[in-house]
C-alpha positions, 0 to 999 in steps of 0.5 A, a space after each residue: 475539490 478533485 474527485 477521486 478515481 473509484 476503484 474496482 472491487 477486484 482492487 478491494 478484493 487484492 487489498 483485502 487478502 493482504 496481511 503484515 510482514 508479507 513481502 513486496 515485489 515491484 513490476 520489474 520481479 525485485 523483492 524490494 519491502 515488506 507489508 508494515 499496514 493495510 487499510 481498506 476503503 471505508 465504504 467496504 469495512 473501514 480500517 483492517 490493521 495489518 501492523 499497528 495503523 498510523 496516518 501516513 506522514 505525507 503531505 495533506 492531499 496525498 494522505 486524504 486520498 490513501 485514507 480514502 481509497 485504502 493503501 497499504 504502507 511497505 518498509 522498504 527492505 532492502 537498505 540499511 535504514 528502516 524509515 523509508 516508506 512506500 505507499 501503494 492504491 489498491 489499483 496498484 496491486 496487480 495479484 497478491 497470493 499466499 507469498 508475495 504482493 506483486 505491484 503493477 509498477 516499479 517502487 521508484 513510481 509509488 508515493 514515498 515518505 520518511 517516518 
């Protein structure tokens, strides 16, 4: 079985500020999504919901490690279909403030999955 990297508790502390519908920006500054689900590392609290949690529909080993290292879900705003879904580690998350999340990288490099 692979370890999983810990994350850092300024990591936990970026995931933990984060709430529904904020939106998403990539490294690159563009607007790309918004916040649909938030979880927390369980050994810090367990699941905090930012929308109403759903298991992420991927394949088994990435879903494993999300619930395990917490993530959050984003909706990818800016095209017309509504079920294409990026998940981001708590790690990626480069600062969150009152209007926006900022991620460490571009959209095109976080786990993708269709709901």
């Amino acid at each position: 079985m692979r370890t999983l990297s810990v994350v850092h508790a300024g990591a936990r502390e970026r995931l933990a500020r984060i709430r529904a519908d904020m939106p998403v920006e990539d490294a690159s500054g563009e607007r790309f999504g918004r916040v649909t689900d938030v979880r927390l590392d369980p050994a810090t609290g367990g699941l905090t919901p930012a929308g109403a949690h759903q298991a992420p529909n991927l394949p088994v080993e990435f879903a494993e490690r999300l619930h395990q290292i917490g993530y959050i879900r984003i909706e990818d705003t800016r095209y017309f279909r509504r079920d294409f879904r990026y998940y981001a580690t708590p790690d990626q998350v480069s600062s969150v403030d009152a209007a926006v999340v900022r991620l460490d990288r571009h959209c095109r490099d976080l786990i993708t999955a269709f709901d």
